[in-house]
DOMIKE-800121 format. One line per field, with one value per residue (C-alpha): chain; residue number from 1; x, y, z. Coordinates in Angstrom, 1 decimal. Example, Ala and Ser with C-alpha at 12.3 -4.5 7.8 and 13.67 -1.06 7.14 Angstrom:
2
unit: A,A
pos: 1,2
xx: 12.3,13.7
yy: -4.5,-1.1
zz: 7.8,7.1
# end
This chain:
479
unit: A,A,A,A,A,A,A,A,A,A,A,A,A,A,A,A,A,A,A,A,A,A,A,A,A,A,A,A,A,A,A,A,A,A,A,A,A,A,A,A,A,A,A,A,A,A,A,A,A,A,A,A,A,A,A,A,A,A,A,A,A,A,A,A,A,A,A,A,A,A,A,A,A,A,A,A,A,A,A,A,A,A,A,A,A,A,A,A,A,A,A,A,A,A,A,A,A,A,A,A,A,A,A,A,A,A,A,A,A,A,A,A,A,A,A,A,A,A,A,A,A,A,A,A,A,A,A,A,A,A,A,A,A,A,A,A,A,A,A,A,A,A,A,A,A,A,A,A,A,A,A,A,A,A,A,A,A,A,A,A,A,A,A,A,A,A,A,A,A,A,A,A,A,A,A,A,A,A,A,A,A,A,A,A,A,A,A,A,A,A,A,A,A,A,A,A,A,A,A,A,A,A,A,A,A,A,A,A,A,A,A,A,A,A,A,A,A,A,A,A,A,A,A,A,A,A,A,A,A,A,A,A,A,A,A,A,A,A,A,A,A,A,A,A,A,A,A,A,A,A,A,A,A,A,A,A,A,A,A,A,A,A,A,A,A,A,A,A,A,A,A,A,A,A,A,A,A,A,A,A,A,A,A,A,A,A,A,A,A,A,A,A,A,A,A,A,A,A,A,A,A,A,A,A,A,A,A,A,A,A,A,A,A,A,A,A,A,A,A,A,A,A,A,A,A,A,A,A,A,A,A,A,A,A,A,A,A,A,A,A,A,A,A,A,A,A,A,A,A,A,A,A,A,A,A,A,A,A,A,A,A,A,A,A,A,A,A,A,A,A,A,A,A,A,A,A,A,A,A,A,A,A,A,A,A,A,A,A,A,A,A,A,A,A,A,A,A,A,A,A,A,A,A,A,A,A,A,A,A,A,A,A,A,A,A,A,A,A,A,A,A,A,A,A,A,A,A,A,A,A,A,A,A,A,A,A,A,A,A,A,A,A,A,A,A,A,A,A,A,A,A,A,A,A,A,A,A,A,A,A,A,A,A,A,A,A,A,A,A,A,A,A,A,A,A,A,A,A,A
pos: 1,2,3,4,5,6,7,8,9,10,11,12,13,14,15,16,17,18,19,20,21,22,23,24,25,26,27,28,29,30,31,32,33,34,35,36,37,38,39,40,41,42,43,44,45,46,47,48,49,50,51,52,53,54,55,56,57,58,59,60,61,62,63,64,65,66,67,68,69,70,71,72,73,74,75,76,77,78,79,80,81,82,83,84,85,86,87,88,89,90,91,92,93,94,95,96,97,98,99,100,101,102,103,104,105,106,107,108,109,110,111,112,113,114,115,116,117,118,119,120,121,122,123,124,125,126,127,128,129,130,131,132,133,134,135,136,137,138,139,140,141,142,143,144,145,146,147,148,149,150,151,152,153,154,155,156,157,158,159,160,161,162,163,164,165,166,167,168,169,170,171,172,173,174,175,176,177,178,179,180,181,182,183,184,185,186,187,188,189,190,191,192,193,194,195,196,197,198,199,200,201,202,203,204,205,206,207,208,209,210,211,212,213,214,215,216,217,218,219,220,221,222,223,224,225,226,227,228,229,230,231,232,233,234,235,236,237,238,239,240,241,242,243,244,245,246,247,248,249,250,251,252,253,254,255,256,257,258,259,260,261,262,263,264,265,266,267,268,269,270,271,272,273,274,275,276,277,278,279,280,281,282,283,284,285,286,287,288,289,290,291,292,293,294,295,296,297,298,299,300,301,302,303,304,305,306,307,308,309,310,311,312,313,314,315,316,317,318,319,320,321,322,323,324,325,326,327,328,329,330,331,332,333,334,335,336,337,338,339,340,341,342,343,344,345,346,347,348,349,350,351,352,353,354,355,356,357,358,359,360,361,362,363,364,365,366,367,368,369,370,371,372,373,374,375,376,377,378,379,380,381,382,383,384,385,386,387,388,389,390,391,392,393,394,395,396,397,398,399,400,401,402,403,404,405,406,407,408,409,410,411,412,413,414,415,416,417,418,419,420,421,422,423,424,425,426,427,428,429,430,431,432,433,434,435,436,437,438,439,440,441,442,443,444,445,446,447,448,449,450,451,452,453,454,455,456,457,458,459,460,461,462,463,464,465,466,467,468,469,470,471,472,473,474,475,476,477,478,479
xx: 36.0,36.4,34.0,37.5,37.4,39.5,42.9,41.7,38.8,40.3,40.1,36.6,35.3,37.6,35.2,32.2,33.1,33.7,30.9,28.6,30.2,31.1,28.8,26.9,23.5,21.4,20.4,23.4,24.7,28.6,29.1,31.8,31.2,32.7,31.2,32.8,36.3,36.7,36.2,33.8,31.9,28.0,27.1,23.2,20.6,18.5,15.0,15.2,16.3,14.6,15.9,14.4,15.4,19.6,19.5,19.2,21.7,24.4,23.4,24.1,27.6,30.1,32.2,35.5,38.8,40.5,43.1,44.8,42.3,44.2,41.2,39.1,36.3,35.4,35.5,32.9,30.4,30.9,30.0,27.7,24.5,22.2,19.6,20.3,24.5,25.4,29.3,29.7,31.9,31.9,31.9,28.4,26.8,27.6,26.6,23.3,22.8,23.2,21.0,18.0,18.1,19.8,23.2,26.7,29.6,32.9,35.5,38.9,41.0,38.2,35.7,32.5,29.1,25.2,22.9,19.1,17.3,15.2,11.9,10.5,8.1,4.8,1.0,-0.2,-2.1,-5.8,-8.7,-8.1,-10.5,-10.6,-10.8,-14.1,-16.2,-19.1,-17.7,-14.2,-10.7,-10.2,-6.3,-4.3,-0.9,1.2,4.3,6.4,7.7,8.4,5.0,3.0,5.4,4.2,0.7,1.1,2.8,0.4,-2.2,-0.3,1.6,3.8,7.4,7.1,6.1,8.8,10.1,13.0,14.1,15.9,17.0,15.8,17.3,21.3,20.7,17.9,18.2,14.5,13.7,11.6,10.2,9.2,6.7,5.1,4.3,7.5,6.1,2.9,4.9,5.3,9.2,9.4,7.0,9.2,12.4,11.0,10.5,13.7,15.4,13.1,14.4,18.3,16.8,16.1,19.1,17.4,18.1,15.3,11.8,10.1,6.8,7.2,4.7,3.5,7.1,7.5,5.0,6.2,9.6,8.9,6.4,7.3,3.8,4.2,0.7,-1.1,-4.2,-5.3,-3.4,-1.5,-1.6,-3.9,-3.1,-4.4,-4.2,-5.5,-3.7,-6.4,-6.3,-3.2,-2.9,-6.1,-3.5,-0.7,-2.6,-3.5,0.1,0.3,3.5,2.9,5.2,6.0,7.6,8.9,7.1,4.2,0.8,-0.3,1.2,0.9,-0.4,0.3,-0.3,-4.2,-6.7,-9.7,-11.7,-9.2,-9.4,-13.2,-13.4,-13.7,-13.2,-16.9,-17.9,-16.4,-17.8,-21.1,-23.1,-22.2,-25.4,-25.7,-21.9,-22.6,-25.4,-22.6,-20.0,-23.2,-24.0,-20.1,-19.5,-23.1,-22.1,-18.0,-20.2,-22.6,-20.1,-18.3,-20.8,-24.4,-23.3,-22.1,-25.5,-27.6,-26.2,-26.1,-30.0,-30.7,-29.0,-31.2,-34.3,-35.6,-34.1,-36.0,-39.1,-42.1,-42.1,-38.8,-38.6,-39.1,-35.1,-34.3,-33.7,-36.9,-35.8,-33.0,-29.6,-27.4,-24.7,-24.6,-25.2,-22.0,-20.2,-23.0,-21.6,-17.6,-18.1,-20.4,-17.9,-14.7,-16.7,-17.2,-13.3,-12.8,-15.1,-13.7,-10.1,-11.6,-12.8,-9.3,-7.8,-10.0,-9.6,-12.0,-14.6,-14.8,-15.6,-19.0,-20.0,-18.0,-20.0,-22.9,-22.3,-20.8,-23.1,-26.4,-26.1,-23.9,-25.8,-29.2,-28.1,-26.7,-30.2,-32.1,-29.9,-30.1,-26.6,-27.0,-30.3,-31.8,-31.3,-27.3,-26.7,-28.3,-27.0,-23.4,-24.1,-25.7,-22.6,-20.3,-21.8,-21.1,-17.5,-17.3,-18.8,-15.6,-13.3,-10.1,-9.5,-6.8,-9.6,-12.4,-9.7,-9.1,-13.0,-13.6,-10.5,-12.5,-15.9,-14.4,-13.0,-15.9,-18.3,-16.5,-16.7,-20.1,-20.3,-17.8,-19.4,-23.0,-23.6,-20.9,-18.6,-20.3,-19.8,-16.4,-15.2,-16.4,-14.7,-11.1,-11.9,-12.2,-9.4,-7.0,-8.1,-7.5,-4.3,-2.9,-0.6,1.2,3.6,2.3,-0.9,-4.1,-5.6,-9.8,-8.8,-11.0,-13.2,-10.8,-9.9,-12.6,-12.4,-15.9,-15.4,-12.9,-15.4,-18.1,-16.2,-15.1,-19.0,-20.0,-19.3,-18.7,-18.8,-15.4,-15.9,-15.9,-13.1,-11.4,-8.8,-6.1,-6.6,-4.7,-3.0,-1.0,0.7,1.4,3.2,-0.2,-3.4,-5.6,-6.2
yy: -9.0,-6.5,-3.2,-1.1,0.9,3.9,4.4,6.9,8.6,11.9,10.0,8.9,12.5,13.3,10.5,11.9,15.4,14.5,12.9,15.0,17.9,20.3,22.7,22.2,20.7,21.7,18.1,16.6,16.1,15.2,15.5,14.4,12.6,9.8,6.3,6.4,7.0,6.2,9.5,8.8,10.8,10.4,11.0,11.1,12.6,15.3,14.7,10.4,9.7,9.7,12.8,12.5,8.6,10.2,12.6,10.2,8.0,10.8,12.1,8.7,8.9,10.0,12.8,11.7,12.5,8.9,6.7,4.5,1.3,-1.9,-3.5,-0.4,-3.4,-4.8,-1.8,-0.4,-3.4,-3.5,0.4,0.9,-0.8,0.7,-0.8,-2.8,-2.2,-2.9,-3.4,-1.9,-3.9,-1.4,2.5,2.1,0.0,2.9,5.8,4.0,3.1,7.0,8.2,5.6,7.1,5.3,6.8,6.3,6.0,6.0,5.1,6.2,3.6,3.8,1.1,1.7,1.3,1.9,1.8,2.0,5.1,6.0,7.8,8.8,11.9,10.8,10.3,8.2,5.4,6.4,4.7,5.2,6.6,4.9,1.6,2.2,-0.4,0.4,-1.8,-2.5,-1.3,2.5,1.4,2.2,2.4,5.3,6.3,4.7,1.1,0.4,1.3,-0.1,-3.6,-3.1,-3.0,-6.5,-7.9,-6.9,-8.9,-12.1,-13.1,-15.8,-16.8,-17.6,-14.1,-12.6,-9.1,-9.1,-5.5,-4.3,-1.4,-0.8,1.8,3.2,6.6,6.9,3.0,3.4,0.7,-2.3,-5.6,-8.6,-10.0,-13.6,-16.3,-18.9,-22.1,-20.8,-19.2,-20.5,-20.5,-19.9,-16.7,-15.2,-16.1,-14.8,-11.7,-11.2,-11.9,-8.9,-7.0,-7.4,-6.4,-3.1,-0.5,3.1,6.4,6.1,5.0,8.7,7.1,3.9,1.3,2.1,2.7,-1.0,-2.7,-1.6,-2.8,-6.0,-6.8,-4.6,-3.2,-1.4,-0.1,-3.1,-0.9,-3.5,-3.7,-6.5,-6.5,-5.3,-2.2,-2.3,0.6,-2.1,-4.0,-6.3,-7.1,-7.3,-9.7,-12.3,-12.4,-13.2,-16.4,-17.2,-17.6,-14.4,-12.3,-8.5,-5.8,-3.0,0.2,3.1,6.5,4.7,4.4,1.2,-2.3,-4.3,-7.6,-10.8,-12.8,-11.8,-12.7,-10.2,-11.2,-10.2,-7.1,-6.9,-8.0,-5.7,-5.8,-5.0,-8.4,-9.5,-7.8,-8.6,-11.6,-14.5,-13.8,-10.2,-10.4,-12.7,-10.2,-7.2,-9.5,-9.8,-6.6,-5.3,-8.0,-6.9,-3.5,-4.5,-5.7,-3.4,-0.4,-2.4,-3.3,-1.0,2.3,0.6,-1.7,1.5,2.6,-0.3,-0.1,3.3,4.1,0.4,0.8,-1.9,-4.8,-3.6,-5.4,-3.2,-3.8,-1.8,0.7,3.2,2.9,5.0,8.6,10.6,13.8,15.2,16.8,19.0,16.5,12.9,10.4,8.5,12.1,12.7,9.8,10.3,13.7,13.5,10.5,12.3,15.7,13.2,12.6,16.2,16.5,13.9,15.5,18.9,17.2,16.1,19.6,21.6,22.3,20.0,23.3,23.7,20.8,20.0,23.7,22.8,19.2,21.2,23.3,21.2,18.4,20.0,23.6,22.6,19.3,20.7,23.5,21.5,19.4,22.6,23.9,21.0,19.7,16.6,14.5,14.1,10.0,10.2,12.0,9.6,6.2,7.8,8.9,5.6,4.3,6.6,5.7,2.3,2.8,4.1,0.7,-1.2,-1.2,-1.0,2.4,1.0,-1.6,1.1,3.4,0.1,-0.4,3.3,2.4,-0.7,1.1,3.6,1.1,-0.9,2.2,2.7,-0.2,-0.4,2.8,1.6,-1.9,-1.9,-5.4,-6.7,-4.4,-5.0,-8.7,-8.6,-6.2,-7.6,-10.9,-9.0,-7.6,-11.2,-13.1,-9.9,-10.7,-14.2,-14.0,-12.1,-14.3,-12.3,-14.0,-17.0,-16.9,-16.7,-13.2,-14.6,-17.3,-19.8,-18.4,-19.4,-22.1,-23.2,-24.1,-24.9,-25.0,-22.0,-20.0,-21.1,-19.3,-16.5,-15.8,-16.8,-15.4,-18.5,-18.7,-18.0,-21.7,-23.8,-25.7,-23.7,-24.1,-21.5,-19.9,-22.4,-19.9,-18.6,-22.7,-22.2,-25.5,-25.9,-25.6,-27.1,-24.0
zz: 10.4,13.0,13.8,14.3,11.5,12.2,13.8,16.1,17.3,15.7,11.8,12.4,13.4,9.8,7.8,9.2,8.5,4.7,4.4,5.7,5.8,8.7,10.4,7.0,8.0,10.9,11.7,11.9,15.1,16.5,20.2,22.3,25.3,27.9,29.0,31.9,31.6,27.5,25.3,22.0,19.9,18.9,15.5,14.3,13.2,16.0,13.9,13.6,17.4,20.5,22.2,25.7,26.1,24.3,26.9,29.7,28.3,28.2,31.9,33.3,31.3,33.8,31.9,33.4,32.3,30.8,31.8,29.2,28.6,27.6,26.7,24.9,23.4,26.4,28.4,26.0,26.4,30.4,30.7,27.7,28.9,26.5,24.2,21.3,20.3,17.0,15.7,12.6,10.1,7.1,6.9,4.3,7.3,9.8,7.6,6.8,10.5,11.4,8.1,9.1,12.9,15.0,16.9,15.8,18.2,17.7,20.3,20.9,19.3,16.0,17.1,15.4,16.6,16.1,18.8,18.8,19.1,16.3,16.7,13.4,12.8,11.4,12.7,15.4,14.6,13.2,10.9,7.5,5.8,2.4,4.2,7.4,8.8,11.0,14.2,14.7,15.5,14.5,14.3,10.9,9.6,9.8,7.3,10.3,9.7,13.3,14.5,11.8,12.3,16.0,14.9,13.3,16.0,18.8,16.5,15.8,18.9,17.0,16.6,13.4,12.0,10.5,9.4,7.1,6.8,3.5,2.3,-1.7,-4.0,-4.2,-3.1,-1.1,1.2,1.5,4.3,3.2,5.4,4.2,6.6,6.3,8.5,8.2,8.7,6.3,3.6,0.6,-0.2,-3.8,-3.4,-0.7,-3.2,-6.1,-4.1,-3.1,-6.3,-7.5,-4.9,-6.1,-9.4,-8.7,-9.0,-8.7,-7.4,-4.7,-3.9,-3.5,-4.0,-1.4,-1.8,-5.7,-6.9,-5.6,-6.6,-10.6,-10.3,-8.8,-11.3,-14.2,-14.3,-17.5,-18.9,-17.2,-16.0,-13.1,-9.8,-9.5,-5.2,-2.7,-0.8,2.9,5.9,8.1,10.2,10.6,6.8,6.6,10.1,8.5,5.1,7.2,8.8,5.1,3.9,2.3,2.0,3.5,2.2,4.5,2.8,5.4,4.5,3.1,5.8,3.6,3.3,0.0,0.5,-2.2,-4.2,-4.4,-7.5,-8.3,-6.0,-3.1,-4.6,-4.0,-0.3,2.8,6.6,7.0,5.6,8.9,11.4,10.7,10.8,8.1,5.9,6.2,5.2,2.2,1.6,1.2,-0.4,-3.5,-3.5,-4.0,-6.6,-8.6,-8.2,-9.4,-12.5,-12.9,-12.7,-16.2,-18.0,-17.0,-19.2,-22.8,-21.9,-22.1,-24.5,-26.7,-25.6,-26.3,-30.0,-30.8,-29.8,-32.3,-30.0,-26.7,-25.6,-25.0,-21.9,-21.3,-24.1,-21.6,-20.8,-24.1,-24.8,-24.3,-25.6,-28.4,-27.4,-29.6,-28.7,-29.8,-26.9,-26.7,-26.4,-24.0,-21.7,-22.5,-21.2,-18.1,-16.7,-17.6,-15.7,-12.8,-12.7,-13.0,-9.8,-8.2,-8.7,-7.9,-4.3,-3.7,-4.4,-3.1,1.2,2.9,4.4,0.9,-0.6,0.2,-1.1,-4.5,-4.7,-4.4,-7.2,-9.5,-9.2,-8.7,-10.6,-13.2,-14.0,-13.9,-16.5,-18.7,-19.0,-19.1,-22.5,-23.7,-23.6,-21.8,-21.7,-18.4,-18.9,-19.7,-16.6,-14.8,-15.8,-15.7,-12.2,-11.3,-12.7,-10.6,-7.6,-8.5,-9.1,-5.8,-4.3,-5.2,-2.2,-3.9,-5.4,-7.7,-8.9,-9.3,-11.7,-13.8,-13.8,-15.4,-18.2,-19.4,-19.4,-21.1,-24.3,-23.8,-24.4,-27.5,-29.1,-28.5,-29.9,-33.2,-34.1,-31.8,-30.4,-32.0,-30.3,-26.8,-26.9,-28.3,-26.4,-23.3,-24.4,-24.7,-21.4,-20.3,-22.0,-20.6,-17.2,-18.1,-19.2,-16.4,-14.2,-11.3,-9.3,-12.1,-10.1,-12.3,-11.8,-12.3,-9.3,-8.3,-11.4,-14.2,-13.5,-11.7,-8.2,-7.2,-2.9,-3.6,-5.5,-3.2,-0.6,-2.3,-2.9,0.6,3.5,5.7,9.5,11.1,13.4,9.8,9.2,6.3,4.0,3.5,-0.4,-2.5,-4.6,-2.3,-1.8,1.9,3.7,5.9,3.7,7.1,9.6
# end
């Protein structure tokens, strides 16, 4: 197969033209020019190269006038010195080339070729903020694949890491890399991957990493996330050396890491860069609060509209005082008004925010206890259960959390005791039954795994001889 795809230079500039259309967008770029003594033209796009490092290629290009070349191939590879030259063996190969940034040149007797250049528009590395630890790198992904690949890299300095780039979607060729360790990896993962991959035949990926994550495993209405999401590199780097796959979507400033069980879900950088039993200590406290943030409101409540089954000791945990409003609407709308402040936050321009907190939260609360709409005891278990939410690490996680509260509450509220313990039973056998990537979701909890568990709840020195996570089936399970 050869990279000639045109009879002349003159038919290539034509293609090109067509395709893109002349004089038509701003961005598109076709310049003649000479490597030495061959004329070519140089088609890409001004916003996805690397304009100072294009300029000094074409000043070192002597802008001669040509001689007849016999050999116009080899002329081009002795005289074009430049990084990283790519033949191009199909017309779709060289229009994607030149759409994903990199420069297109076309020779005089049609050869066709891409050479490397890109330089995408985007942030520089930062800390992201939904993901902070007290000590530690303040590094984070950007919505450019080749620096947050780079980011990787600089942390494992291996041969075997790997970066398989794809292109997903007909229309849009958004750019997707599979990274994974090769000699941890566990084959059939990374094939079954792939073959989801060949599966997907859509206009376009406009929303990266989530759009992904639906058609490889046909989410549906499954409320709970079925990979972690991590701006970290650091994350992502300490899943790598466990055999997990990493998937890196251009555009998107977070990679999604799998397979993962629940308790992935629940873990954070900060565990690790403090000592192992103040770790363990915050790896507790984010699992109680994980369980609190379920099951702590439909408790209450269950508590509260039957007082008969409190102890003495605790009846104090009632309703002191009457509303207008029946309790169980008290709590559906105090949490869904904490969702409307929560999306209020996200709208509202950060000098702002704080002032509109303020109000909403303080003002409007404290009036609605003083007519009487709300009692002074709803508002506060819903807000001790919001600040729970907020504990869990995974915002995915935390929005599945308030959906289960939510159908637990009402069940509670439906059938009383019955309802609670029934409805925290479906809860259970849902999570149960999950089985991503055929991985159980409740891992090493159901089925049991006692040393698995034992380290999922401990927070083990980093000089013990570990074993990488079973689930994930990587070639070397010794570290």
């Amino acid at each position: 197969m050869t990279n000639q795809l045109f009879t002349s230079l003159e038919e290539g500039r034509k293609f090109c033209e067509d395709q893109f259309g002349k004089n038509v967008s701003f961005d598109l770029v076709m310049q003649d020019v000479y490597i030495q003594e061959l004329p070519a033209l140089l088609v890409y796009v001004s916003g996805l190269v690397d304009n100072a490092n294009l300029a000094n290629m074409l000043v070192h290009l002597q802008h001669n006038h040509h001689d007849d070349i016999e050999d116009e191939e080899a002329y081009f590879y002795a005289h074009f010195n430049f990084q990283s030259i790519t033949p191009s063996v199909s017309t779709e190969k060289f229009l994607l080339f030149v759409l994903s940034g990199q420069v297109g040149i076309i020779t005089k007797s049609g050869f066709a070729y891409t050479t490397e250049f890109r330089s995408y528009p985007g942030r520089n590395p930062e800390e992201p903020d939904n993901e902070r630890v007290i000590r530690g790198s303040r590094d984070g992904f950007a919505e450019n694949i080749i620096i947050n690949a780079s980011l990787i890299r600089r942390r494992i300095r291996s041969p075997q890491l790997r970066f398989e780039l794809q292109q997903i979607s007909t229309m849009g060729k958004t750019d997707v890399a599979v990274c994974y360790m090769n000699d941890l990896v566990n084959q059939e993962h990374l094939e079954w991957i792939k073959k989801r991959f060949e599966q997907i035949h859509h206009d376009g990926l406009t929303m990266a990493d989530k759009s992904l994550e639906e058609w490889i495993f046909k989410q549906k209405y499954n409320p709970v996330p079925f990979v972690r999401y991590s701006e970290r590199p650091d994350i992502v780097a300490a899943h790598l050396l466990e055999g997990h796959i990493a998937i890196v979507v251009d555009t998107s400033p977070s990679v999604m890491l799998m397979p993962v069980s629940l308790f992935h879900l629940l873990m954070h950088a900060e565990e690790y860069r403090q000592a192992p039993l103040i770790g363990t200590v915050m790896r507790g406290l984010r699992y109680m609060a994980a369980f609190l943030s379920l099951f702590l409101l439909p408790f209450w409540y269950l508590m509260a509209t039957n007082p008969e089954i409190l102890p003495d000791k605790i009846d104090f945990i009632g309703v002191s005082e009457e509303s207008h409003i029946p309790l169980y609407l008290q709590l559906v709308l105090a949490d869904i008004g904490i969702e409307f402040l929560r999306i209020a936050a996200i709208h509202t321009p950060s000098p702002l925010s704080t002032a509109m907190g303020l109000i909403a939260g303080i003002m409007i609360g404290d009036i609605a206890i003083n007519v009487g709409l709300f009692t002074g005891e709803a508002i506060l278990y819903t807000a001790i259960t919001a600040l729970l939410t907020f504990a869990i690490p995974h915002y995915e996680l935390s929005i599945s959390m308030k959906v289960f509260r939510q159908l637990l509450l009402a069940a509670t509220a439906i059938f009383a005791a019955n309802g609670f313990f029934l409805g925290s039973l479906a809860i259970f056998l849902y999570l149960y039954a999950l089985r991503p990537m055929q991985i159980p979701y409740l891992w090493p909890l159901v089925p049991f795994f006692p040393k698995a568990f034992a380290r999922v709840m401990i927070r083990f020195p980093m000089s013990d001889d570990a074993l990488r996570p079973y689930i994930v089936g990587s070639k070397k399970r010794k570290r």
